[in-house]
DRENMARDO-291290 format. One record per residue (C-alpha): residue number from 0; x, y, z. Coordinates in Angstrom, 1 decimal. Example, Ala and Ser with C-alpha at 12.3 -4.5 7.8 and 13.67 -1.06 7.14 Angstrom:
2
mardren pos:0&px:12.3&py:-4.5&pz:7.8
mardren pos:1&px:13.7&py:-1.1&pz:7.1
// end
This chain:
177
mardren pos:0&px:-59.0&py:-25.1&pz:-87.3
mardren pos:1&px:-59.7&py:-27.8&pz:-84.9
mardren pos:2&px:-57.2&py:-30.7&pz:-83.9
mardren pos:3&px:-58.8&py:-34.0&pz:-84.1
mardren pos:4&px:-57.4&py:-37.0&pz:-82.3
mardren pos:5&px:-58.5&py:-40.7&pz:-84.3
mardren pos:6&px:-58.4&py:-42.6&pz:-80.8
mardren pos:7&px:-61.3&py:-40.0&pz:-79.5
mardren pos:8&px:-63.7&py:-39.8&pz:-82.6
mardren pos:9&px:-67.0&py:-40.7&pz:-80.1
mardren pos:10&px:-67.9&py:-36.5&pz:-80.2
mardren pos:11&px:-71.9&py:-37.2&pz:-80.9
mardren pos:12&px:-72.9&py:-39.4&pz:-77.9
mardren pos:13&px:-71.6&py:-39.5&pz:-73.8
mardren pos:14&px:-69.8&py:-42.5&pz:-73.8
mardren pos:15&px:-69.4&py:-44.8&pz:-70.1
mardren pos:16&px:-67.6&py:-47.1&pz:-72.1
mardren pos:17&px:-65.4&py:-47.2&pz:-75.2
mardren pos:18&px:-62.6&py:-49.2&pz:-76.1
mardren pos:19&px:-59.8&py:-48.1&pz:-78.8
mardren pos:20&px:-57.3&py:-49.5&pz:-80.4
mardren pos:21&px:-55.1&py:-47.5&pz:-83.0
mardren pos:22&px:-52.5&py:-49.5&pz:-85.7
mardren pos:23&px:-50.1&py:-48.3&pz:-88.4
mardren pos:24&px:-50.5&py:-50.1&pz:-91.5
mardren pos:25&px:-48.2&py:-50.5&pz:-94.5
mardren pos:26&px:-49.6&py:-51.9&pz:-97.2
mardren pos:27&px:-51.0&py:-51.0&pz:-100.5
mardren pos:28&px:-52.7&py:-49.0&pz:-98.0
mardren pos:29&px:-50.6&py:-46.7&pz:-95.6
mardren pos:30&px:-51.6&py:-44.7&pz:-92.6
mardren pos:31&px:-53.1&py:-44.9&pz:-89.6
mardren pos:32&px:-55.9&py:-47.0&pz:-88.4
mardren pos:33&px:-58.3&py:-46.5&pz:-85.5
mardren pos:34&px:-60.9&py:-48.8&pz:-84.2
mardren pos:35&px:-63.6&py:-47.6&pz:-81.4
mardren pos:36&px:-65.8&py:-50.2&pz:-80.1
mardren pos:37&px:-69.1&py:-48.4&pz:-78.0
mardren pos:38&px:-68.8&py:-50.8&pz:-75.3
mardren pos:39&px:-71.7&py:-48.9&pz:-73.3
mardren pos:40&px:-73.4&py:-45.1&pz:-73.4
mardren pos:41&px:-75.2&py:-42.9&pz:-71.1
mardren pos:42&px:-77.3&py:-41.5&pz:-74.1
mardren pos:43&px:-77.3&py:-42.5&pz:-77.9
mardren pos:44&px:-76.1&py:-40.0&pz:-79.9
mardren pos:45&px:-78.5&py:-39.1&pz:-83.1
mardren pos:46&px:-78.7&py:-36.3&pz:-85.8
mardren pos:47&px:-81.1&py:-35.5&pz:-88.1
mardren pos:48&px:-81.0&py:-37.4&pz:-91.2
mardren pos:49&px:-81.3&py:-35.9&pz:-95.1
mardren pos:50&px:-85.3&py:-37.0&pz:-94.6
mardren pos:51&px:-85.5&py:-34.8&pz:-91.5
mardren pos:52&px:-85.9&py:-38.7&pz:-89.2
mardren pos:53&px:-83.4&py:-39.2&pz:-86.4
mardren pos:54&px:-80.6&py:-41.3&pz:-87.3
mardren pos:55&px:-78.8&py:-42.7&pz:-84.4
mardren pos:56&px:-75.0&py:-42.8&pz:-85.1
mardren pos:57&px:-73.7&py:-43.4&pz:-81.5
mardren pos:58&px:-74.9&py:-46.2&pz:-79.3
mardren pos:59&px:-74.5&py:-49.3&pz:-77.3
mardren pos:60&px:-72.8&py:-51.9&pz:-79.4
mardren pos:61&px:-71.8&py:-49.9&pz:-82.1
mardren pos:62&px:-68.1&py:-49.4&pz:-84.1
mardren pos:63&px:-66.6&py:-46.5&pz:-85.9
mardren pos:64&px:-63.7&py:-47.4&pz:-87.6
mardren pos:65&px:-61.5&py:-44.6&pz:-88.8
mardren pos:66&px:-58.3&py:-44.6&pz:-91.5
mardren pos:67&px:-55.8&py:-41.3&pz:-91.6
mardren pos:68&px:-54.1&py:-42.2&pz:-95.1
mardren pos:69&px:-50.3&py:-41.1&pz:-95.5
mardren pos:70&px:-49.8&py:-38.1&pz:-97.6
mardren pos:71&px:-53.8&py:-37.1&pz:-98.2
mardren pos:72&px:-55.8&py:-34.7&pz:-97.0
mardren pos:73&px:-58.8&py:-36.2&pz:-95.5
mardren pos:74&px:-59.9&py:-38.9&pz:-92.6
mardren pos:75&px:-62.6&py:-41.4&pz:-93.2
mardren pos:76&px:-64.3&py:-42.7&pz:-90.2
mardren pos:77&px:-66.9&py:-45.4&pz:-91.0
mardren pos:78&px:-70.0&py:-45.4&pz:-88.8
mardren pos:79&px:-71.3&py:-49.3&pz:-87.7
mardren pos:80&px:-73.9&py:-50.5&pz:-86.0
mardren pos:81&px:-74.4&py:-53.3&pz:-84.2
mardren pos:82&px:-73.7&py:-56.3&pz:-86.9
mardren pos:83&px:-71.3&py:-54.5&pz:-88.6
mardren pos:84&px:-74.1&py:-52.7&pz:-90.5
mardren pos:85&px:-72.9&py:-49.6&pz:-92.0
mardren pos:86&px:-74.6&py:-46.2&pz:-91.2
mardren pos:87&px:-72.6&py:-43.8&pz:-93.4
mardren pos:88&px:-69.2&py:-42.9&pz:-94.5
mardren pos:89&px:-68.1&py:-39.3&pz:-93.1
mardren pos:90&px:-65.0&py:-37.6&pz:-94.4
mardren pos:91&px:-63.6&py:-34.9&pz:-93.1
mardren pos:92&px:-61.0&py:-33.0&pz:-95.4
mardren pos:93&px:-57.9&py:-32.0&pz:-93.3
mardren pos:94&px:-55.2&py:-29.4&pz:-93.5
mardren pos:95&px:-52.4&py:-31.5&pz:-93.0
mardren pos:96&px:-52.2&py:-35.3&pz:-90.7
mardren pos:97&px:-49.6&py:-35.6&pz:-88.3
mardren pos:98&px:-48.5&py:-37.8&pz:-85.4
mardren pos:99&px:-48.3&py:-36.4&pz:-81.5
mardren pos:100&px:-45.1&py:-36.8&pz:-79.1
mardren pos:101&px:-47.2&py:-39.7&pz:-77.6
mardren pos:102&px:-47.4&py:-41.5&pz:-81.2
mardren pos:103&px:-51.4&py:-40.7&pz:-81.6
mardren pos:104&px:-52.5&py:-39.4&pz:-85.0
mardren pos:105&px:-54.1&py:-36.7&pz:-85.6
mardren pos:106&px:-54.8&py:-34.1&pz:-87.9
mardren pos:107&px:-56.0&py:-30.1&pz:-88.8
mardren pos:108&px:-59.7&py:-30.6&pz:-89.6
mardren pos:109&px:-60.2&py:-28.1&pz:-92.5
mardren pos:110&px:-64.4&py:-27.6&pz:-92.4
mardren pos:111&px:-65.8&py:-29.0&pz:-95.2
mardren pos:112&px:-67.0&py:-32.6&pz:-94.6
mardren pos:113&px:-68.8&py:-35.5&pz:-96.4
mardren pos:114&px:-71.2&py:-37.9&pz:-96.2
mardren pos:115&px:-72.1&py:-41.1&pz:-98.0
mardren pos:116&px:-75.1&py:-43.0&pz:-97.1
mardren pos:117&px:-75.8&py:-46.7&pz:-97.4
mardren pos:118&px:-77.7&py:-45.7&pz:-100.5
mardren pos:119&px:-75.0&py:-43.8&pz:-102.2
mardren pos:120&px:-76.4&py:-40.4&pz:-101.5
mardren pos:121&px:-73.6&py:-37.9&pz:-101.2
mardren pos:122&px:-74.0&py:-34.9&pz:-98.7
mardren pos:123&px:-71.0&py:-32.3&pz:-99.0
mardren pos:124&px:-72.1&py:-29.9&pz:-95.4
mardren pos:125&px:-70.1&py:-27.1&pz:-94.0
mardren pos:126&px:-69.7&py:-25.1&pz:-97.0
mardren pos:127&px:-71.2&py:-22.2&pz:-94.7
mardren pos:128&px:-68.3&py:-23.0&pz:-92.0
mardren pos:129&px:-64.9&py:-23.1&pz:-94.8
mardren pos:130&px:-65.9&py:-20.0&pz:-95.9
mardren pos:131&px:-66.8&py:-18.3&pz:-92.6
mardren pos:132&px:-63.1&py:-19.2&pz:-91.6
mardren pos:133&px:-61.7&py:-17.7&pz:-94.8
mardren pos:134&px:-63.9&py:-14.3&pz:-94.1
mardren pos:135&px:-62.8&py:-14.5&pz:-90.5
mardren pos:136&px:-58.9&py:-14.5&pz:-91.9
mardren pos:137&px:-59.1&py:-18.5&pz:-89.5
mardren pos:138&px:-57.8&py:-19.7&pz:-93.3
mardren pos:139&px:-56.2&py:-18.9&pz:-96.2
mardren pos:140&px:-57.3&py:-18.6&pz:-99.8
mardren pos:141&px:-54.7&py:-21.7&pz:-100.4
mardren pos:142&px:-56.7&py:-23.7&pz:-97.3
mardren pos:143&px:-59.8&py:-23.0&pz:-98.9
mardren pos:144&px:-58.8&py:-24.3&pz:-102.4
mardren pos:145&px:-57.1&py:-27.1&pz:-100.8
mardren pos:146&px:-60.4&py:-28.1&pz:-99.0
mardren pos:147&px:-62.5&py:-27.9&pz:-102.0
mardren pos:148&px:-59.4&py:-29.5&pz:-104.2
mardren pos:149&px:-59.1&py:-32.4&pz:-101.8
mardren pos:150&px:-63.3&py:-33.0&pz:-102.2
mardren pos:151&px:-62.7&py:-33.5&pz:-105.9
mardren pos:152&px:-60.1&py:-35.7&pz:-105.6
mardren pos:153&px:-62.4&py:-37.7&pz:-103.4
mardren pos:154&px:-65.3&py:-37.7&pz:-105.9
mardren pos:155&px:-62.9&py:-39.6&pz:-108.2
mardren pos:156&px:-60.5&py:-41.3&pz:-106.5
mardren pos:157&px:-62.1&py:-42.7&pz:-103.8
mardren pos:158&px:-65.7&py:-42.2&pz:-103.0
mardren pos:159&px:-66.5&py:-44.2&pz:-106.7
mardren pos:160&px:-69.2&py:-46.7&pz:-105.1
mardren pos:161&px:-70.9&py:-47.9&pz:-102.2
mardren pos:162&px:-68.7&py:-51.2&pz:-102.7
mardren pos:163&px:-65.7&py:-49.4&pz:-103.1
mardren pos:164&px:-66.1&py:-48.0&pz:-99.7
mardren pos:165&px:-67.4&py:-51.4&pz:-98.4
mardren pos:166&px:-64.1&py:-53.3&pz:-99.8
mardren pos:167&px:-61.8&py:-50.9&pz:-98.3
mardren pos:168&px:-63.1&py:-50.6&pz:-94.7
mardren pos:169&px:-63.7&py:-54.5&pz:-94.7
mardren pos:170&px:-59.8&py:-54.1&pz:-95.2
mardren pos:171&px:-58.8&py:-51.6&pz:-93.2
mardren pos:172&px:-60.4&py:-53.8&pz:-90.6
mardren pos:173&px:-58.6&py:-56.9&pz:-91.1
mardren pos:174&px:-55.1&py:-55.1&pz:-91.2
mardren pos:175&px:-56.3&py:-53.5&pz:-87.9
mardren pos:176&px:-56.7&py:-56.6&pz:-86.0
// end
């Protein structure tokens, strides 16, 4: 399993610049928050969208908010560009969230990821990767469940709409601040 950090989520472009601030929130809403601001780049960071185009993810001017909720097993980090216009949603499902001797959170990033698109179009990817680390013996059977048991509880409990989503980052980012 890999150990993420939320204060370093910049992974798809070489940033010069990036600034980061990272907040514990309770509220209704409990957990960790992290905001990155792309302050400047060296090169933008793109992948390859559902439609086979490039979609750039990582640039100048651009914002990725993430949230590491208290006793759940994922991390959401919302993808902006400049304006505060949303590029997706990605979710990474996670072993277990904990916080480093230095007060950072983090977490065990268990494979299986997914992605919401402005236009509601859910991708669940790295299917192939969850279950090459259960044949490997890298997981357990109970990680693998727990991966694909954490997706569901997604599909219902949080990922319900594209406002949904909207409401609760435009939260998350005032209880940042």
């Amino acid at each position: 399993m890999k150990k993420k950090y939320i204060d370093r989520n910049v992974v798809t472009c070489t940033p010069s610049v990036c600034e980061t601030t990272v907040k514990r929130i309770d509220e209704d809403i409990c957990g960790y928050v992290s905001h990155i601001n792309i302050v400047e780049v060296k090169e933008k960071g793109c992948i390859n969208s559902i439609d086979g185009s490039k979609l750039c993810i990582a640039d100048t001017g651009y914002e990725r908010l993430l949230f590491l909720p208290d006793g759940q097993n994922w991390c959401l980090t919302a993808m902006y560009a400049r304006k505060k216009e949303i590029i997706e949603w990605y979710f990474d499902i996670t072993k277990n969230n904990y916080i480093d001797e230095n007060g950072i959170p983090w977490y065990d990033d268990l494979y299986l990821d997914i992605i919401i698109f402005p236009d509601g179009k859910i991708l669940l990817i790295d299917e192939d990767e969850l279950q090459s680390a259960l044949d490997s013996g890298d997981i357990t059977q109970i990680e693998y469940d727990l991966a694909y048991k954490a997706y569901y509880e997604l599909l219902e409990k949080v990922m319900l709409t594209r406002e949904y989503l909207e409401q609760l980052c435009n939260r998350l980012f005032l209880m940042y601040k």
